[in-house]
C-alpha positions in Angstrom: 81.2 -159.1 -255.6 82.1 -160.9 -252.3 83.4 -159.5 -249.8 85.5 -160.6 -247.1 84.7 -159.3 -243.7 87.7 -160.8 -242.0 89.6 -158.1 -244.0 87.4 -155.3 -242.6 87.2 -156.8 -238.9 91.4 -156.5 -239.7 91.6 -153.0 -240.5 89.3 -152.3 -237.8 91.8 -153.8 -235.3 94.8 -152.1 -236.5 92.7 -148.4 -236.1 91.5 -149.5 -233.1 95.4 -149.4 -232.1 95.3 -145.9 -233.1 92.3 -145.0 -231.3 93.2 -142.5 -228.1 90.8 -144.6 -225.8 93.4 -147.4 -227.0 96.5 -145.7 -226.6 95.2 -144.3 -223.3 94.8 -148.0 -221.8 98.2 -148.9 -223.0 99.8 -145.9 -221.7 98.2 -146.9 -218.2 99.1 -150.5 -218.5 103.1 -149.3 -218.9 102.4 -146.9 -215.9 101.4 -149.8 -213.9 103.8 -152.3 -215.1 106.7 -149.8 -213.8 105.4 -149.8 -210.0 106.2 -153.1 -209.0 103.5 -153.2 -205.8 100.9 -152.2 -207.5 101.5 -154.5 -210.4 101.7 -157.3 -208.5 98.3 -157.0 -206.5 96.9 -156.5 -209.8 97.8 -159.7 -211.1 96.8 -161.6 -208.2 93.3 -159.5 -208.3 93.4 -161.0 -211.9 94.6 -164.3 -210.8 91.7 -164.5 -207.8 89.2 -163.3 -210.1 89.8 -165.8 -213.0 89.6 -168.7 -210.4 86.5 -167.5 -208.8 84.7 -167.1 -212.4 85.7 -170.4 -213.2 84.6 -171.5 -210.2 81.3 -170.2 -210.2 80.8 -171.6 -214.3 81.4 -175.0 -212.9 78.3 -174.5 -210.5 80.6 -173.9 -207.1 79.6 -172.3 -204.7 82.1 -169.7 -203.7 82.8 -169.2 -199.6 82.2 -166.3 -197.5 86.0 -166.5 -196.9 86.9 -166.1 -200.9 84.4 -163.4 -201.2 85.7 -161.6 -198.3 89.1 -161.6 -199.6 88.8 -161.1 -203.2 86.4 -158.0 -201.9 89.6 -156.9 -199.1 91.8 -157.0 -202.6 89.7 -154.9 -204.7 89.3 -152.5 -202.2 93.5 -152.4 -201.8 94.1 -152.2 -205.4 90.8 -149.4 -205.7 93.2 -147.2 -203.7 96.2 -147.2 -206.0 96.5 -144.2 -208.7 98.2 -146.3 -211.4 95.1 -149.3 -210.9 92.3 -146.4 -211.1 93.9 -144.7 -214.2 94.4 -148.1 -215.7 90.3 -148.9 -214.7 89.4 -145.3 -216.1 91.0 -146.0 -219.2 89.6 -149.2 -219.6 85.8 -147.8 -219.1 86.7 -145.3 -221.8 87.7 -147.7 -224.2 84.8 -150.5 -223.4 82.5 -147.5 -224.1 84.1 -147.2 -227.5 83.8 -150.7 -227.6 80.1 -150.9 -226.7 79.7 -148.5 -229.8 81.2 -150.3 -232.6 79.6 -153.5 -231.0 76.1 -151.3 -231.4 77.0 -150.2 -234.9 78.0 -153.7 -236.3 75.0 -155.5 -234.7 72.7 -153.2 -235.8 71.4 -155.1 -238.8 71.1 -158.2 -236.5 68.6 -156.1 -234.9 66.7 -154.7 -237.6 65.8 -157.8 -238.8 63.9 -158.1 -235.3 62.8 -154.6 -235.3 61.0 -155.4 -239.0 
């Protein structure tokens, strides 16, 4: 019998949609989305962040200056309801996350263990 795990790794994405963990996150995306401030810092928190990962995989080193503001920004955005329910919800649903990721690697680390 063969079995293909693309199929399984499927259905587990479309009950992942139906998880509350997942439903939570997207009901605090929409929240934040719909306050137009704190929307906007978020995606230049995102923006900031993506450039200074990128940054820092090419081997740059990154300046007192962009860690000082990407820091000032986090703070900001750290203070906003709609950000910390959207962060709270997204810990919840990494957790989840973390484990399936634990359960599907598991005979990956038997073979180790044996």
């Amino acid at each position: 019998m063969t079995v293909n795990i693309y199929d399984d790794a499927n259905q587990m994405a479309t009950h992942l949609q139906e998880l509350p963990q997942f439903l939570g996150l997207q009901n605090a995306f929409a929240a934040l989305k719909k306050d137009d401030i704190a929307f906007t810092m978020f995606k230049k928190f995102q923006t900031q962040q993506m450039t200074l990962q990128q940054k820092q995989m090419q081997g740059q080193e990154l300046t007192d200056d962009e860690i000082k503001e990407i820091q000032e920004l986090a703070q900001k955005i750290g203070d906003i309801d709609a950000i910390k329910n959207l962060m709270e919800q997204e810990r919840q649903l990494s957790q989840t996350m973390d484990e399936l990721n634990q359960i599907i690697s598991k005979p990956i680390a038997d073979i180790y263990q044996a």
